[in-house]
C-alpha positions as a printed NumPy array, in Angstrom:
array([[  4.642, 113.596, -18.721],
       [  4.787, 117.414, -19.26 ],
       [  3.366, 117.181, -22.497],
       [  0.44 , 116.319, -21.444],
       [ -0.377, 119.392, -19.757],
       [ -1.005, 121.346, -23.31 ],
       [ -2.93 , 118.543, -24.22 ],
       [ -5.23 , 117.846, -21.426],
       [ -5.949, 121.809, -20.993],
       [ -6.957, 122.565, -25.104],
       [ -9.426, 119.47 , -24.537],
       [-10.569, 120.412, -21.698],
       [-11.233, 123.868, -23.836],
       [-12.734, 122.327, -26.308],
       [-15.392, 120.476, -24.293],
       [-16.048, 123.542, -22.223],
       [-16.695, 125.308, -25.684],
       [-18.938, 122.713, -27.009],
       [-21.049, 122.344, -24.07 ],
       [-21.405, 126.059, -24.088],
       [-22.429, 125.921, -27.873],
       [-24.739, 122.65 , -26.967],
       [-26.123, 124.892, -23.831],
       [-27.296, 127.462, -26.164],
       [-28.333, 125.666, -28.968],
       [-30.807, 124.402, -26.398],
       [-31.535, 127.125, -24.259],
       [-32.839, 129.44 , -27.318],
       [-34.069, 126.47 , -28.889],
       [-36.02 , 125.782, -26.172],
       [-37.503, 128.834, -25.812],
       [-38.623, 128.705, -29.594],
       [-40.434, 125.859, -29.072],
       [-42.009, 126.995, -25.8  ],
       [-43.445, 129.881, -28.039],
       [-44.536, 127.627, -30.623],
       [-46.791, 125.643, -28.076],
       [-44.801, 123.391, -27.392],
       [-44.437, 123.758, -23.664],
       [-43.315, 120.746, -22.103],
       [-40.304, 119.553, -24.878],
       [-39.607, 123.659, -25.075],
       [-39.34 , 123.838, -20.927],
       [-36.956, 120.86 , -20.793],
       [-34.588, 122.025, -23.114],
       [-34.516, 125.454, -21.722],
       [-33.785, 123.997, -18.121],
       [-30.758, 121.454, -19.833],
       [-29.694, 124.397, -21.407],
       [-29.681, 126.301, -18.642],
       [-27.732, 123.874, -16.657],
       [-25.087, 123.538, -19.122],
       [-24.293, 127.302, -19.44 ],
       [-24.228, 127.483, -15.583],
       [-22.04 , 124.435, -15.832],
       [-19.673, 126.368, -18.147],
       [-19.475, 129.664, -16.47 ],
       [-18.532, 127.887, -13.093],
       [-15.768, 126.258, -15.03 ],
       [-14.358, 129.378, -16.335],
       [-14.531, 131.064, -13.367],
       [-12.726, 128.335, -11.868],
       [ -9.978, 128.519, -14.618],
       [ -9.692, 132.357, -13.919],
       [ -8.367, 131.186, -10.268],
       [ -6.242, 128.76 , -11.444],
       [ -4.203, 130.898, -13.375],
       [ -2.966, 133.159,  -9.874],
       [ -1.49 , 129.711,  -9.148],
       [  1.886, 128.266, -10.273],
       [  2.645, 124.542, -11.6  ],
       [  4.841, 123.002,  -8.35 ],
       [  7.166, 119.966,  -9.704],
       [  9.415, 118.757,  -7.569],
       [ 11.315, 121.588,  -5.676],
       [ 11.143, 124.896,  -6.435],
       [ 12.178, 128.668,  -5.595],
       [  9.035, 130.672,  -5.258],
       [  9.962, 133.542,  -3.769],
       [ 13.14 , 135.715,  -2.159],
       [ 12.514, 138.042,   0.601],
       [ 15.098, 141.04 ,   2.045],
       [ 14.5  , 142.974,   5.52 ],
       [ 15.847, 146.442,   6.165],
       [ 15.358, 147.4  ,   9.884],
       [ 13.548, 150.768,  10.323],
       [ 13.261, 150.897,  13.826],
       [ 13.46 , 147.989,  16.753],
       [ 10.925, 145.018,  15.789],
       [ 10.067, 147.057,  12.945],
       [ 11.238, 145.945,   9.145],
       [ 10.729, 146.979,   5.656],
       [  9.859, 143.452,   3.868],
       [ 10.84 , 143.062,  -0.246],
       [  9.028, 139.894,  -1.315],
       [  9.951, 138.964,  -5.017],
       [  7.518, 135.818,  -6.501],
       [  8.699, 133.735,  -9.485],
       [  6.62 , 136.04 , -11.753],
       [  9.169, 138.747, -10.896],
       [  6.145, 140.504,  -8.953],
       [  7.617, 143.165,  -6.006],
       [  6.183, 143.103,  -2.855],
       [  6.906, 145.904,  -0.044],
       [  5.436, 145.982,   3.082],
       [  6.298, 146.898,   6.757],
       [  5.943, 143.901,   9.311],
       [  6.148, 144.463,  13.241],
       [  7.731, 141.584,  15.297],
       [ 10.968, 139.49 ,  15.51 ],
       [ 10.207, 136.981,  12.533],
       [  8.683, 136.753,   9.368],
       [  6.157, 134.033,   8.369],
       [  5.356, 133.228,   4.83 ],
       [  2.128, 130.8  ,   4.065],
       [  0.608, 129.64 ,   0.797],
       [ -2.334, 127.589,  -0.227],
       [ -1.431, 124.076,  -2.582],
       [ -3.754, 122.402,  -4.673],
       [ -3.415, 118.854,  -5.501],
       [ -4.756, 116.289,  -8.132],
       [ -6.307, 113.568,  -7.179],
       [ -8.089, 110.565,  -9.805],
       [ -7.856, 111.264, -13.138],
       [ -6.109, 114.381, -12.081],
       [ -3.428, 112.338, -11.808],
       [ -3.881, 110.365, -14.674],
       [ -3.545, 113.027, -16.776],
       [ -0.706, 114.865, -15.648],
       [ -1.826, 117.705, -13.209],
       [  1.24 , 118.84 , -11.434],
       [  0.261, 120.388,  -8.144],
       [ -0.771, 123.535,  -8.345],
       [  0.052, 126.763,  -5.445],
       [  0.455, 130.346,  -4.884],
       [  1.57 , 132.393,  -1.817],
       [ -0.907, 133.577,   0.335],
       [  0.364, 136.007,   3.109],
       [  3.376, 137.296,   4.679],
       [  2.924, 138.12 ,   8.382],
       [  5.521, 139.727,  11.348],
       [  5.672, 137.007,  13.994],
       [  6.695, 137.991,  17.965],
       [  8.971, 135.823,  19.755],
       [  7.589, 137.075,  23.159],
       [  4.392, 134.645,  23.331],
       [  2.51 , 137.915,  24.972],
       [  3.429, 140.219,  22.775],
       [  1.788, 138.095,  19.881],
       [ -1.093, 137.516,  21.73 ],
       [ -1.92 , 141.512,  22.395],
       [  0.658, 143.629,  20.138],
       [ -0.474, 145.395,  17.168],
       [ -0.268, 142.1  ,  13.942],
       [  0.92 , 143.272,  10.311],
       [  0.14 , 141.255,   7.11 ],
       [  0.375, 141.697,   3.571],
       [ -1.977, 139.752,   1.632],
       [  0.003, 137.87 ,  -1.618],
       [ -2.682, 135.576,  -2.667],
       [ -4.578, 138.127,  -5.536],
       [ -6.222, 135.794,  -8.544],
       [-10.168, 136.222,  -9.408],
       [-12.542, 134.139, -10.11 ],
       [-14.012, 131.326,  -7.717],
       [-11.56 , 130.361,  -5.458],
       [-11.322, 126.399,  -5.791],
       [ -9.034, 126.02 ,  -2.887],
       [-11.317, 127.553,  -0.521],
       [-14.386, 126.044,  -2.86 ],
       [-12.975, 122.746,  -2.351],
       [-11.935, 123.025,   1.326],
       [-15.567, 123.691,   2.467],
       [-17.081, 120.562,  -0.477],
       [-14.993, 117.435,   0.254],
       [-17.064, 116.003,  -2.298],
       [-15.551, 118.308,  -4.899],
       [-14.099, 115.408,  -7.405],
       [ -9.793, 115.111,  -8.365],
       [ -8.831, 118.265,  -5.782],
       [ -6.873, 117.676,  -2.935],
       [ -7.117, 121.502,  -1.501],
       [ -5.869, 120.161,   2.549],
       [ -2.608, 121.365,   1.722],
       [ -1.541, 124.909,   3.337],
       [  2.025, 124.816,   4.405],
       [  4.141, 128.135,   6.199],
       [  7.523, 128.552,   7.101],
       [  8.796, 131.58 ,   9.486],
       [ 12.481, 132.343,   9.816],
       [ 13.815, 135.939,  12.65 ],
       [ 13.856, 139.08 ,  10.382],
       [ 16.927, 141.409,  10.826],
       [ 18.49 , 144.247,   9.444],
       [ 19.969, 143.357,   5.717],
       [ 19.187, 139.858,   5.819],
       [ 18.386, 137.842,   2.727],
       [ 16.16 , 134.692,   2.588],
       [ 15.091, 132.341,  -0.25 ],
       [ 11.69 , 130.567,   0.015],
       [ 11.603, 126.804,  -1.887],
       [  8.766, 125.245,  -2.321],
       [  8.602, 121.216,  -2.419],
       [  5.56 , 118.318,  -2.449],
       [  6.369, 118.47 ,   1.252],
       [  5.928, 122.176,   2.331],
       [  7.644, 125.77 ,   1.822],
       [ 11.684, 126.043,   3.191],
       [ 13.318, 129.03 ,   4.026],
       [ 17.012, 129.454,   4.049],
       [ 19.219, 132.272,   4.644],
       [ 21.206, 133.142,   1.218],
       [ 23.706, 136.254,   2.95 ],
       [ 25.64 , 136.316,   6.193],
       [ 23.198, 138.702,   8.307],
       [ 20.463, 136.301,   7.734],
       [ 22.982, 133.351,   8.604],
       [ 23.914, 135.064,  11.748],
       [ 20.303, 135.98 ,  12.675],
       [ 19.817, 132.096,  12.352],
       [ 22.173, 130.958,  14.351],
       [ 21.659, 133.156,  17.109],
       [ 17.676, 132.735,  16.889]])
């Protein structure tokens, strides 16, 4: 059903461009007959107007978000992460995402934690061949020692970027919001040490780390 991606996103275009051309047809219409004494047919079409362009502009900047996220089918890699150790329960962090984007940061702690926010479809969503849609949100240093992560100093490196009206957030705090499914965060945490190499999938069931070189296997197995 890929195919029907392409198609379902140029008409949604298409009927986000002609209620934007309807919107102002009306709106400045409107106001033309407001002017020409014609208040109450003039007011009404300035206020439909009005409504559609709003209408539009929420839907763009809607689309604007969408595009930070990436199209999850079945399981996939989404991002590869290597630790250099810099000093003890400190680590140099490499994220790369599937867009070939480089992240660096330094995390304090024993473990890493990667989270990311998943949209789903829902309704006609479905029907016309949404995959789910998701994009990393932030990579965090995790302590082992339950007291040092209540009161030691936290690092985090926010991933999730984008623009726009964030719909996952949008829709979390509107459950009426119609075909999105945004109760979906999922995280997966794995010990950082010095050299190792991890590769984060990312499935209709969560993220999953595994190690992918033998000082992140041995970090593992002694965790």
């Amino acid at each position: 059903m890929s195919f029907q991606v392409p198609v379902a996103l140029w008409i949604a275009g298409l009927v986000l461009l002609l209620a934007a051309l309807i919107g102002l047809a009306l709106f400045f219409g409107g106001w033309k007959r407001f002017f020409h004494g014609k208040f109450a047919n003039g007011s009404s079409r300035v206020i439909i107007g009005a409504i559609l362009l709003t209408a539009v502009v929420l839907a763009v900047a809607v689309a604007v978000n969408l595009r930070s996220y990436h199209r999850l089918v079945y399981e996939r890699p989404v991002a590869s992460l290597a630790f250099t150790q810099l000093a003890p329960q400190q680590f140099r962090a490499s994220l790369t995402d599937a867009r070939g984007r480089v992240i660096t940061t330094v995390l304090r702690g024993d473990e890493w934690e990667l989270s990311a926010r998943v949209l789903k479809w829902t309704g006609p969503g479905n029907l016309l061949g949404f995959n789910a849609l998701y994009h990393l949100d932030r990579l965090e240093g995790r302590y082992r020692n339950l007291e040092q992560e209540q009161h030691d100093y936290h690092t985090a490196a926010d991933l999730a970027g984008g623009g726009g009206l964030d719909l996952w957030s949008f829709a979390r705090t509107h459950a009426w919001l119609p075909w999105v499914d945004a109760s979906y965060g999922s995280a997966t945490y794995l010990p950082m040490a010095n050299g190792a190499d991890y590769r984060v999938s990312l499935s209709q069931t969560g993220l999953l780390a595994r190690p992918t070189n033998a000082a992140a296997q041995q970090a593992v197995e002694h965790w």
